[in-house]
N, C-alpha and C positions, 0 to 999 in steps of 0.2 A: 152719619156713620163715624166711629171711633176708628182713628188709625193708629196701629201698634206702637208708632211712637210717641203719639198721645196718650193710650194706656201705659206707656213706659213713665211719661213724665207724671200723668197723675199718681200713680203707685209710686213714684220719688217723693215727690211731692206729699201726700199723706205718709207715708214714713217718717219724713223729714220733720213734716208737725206733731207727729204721733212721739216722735224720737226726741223732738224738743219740747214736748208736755213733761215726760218721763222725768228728762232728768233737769229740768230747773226747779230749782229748790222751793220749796213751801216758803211763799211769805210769813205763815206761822213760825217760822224757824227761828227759834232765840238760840243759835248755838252757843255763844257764851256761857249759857247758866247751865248750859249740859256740860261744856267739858271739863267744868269744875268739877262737877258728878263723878264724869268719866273719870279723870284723877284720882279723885278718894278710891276709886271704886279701885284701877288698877296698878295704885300705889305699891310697890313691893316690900317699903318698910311697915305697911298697916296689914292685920288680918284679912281684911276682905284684899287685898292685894295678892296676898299672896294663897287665898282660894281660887281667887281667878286665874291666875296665872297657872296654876295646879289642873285646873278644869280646860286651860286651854291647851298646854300639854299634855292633856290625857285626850284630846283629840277634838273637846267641844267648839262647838263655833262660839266665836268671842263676842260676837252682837248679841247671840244668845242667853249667855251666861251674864255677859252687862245686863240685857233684859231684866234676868233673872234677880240680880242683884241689886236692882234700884227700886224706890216705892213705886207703889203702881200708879200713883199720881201722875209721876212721870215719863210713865209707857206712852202717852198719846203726842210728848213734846218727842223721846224717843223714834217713835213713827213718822211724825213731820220732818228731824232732821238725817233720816237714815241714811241717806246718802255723805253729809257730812259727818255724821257714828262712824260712817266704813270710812274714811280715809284717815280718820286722825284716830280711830284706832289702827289702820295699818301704818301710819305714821310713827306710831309709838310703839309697832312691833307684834302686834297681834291682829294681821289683816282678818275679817271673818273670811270662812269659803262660801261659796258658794255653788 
């Protein structure tokens, strides 16, 4: 028989691994070649900079609209490094919401 503080510790416990699958990053992750991307992308002296910037002021989420704005070659490197996409674009001023 399971006693409640054994279901307490296994429910920490799978959270804790569940919790730490989530957010360790993709070995696939080349963030490097992305935020060179991300750069061009939300440059505010180049066009596309200053669309996005326009789209994220006007309310869009900013993961989004990057989504939006890079070849879709890239969508699947995008996907691996999402969690480093959110902080260095809130880094540079355009956290996504969430």
């Amino acid at each position: 028989m399971l006693y409640p503080i054994s279901l307490r510790l296994l429910a920490q416990t799978g959270l804790f691994l569940s919790l730490q699958i989530i957010v360790t990053p993709s070995p696939a992750c080349e963030f490097l070649s992305l935020k060179a991307v991300i750069d061009q992308v939300t440059n505010p002296k180049g066009e596309l900079g200053q669309r996005f910037k326009a789209q994220v002021d006007d309310g869009w989420n900013s993961e989004r609209v990057l989504f939006e704005m890079t070849p879709k070659e890239l969508h699947p490197q995008l996907d691996d490094c999402r969690p480093q996409v959110e902080e260095y674009l809130s880094q540079i001023g355009f956290p996504p919401t969430h």
